[in-house]
N, C-alpha and C positions, 0 to 999 in steps of 0.2 A: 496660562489661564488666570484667570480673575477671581478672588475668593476673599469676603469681608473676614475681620477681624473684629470681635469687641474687648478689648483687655480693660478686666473688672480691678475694683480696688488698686493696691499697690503698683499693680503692673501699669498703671494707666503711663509711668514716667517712663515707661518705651515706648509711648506714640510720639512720631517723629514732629519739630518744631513745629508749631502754625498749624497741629491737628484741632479740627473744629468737633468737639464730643468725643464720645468713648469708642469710636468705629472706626476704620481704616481699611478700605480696599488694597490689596498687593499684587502686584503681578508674580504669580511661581509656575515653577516648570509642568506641565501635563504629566501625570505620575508622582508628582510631590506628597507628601507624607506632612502627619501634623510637626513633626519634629522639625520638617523645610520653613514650614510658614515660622515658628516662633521663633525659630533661628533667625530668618530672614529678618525678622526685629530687633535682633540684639537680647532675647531674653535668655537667660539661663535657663536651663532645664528644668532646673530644683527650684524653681521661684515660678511656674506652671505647673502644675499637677493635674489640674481637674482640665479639662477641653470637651464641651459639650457642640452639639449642632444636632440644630432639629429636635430638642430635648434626648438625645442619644450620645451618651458618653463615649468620648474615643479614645484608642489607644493612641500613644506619639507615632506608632507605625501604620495608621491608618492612612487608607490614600482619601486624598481629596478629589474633588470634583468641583467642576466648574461653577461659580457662582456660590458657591458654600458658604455657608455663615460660621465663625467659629465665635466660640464665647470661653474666653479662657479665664480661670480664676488662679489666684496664690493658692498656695497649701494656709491651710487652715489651722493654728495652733490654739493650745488652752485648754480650759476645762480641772477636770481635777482624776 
């Protein structure tokens, strides 16, 4: 099945060569989990934290669905 990617900020240097903007379509397995898809990108774990879709935050062990949009950010440091 087919489900977009948007990798925000830092992550953006795992979109593969020649990607045109911050989105990426993948193809992953029907049953696939968030943990499938950012894998399937070469991302670390620990360099994903937040993975929102549809404004509804997900777990890495959430299943996807077809056509799903993910919007995934780095962990967030700073402050005091």
């Amino acid at each position: 099945m087919k489900i977009q990617v948007n990798l925000c900020a830092s992550l953006r240097k795992y979109l593969p060569a020649g990607t045109a903007g911050d989105t990426i379509t993948i193809e992953v397995a029907t049953g696939a989990t968030v943990r499938d898809a950012i894998s399937a990108l070469g991302i670390p774990a620990e360099h994903a934290r937040m993975i929102v879709s549809a404004n509804e935050q997900l777990e890495p062990t959430a299943t996807l669905r077809e056509g799903q949009r993910l919007d995934v950010f780095p962990p967030l440091a700073g402050g005091a």
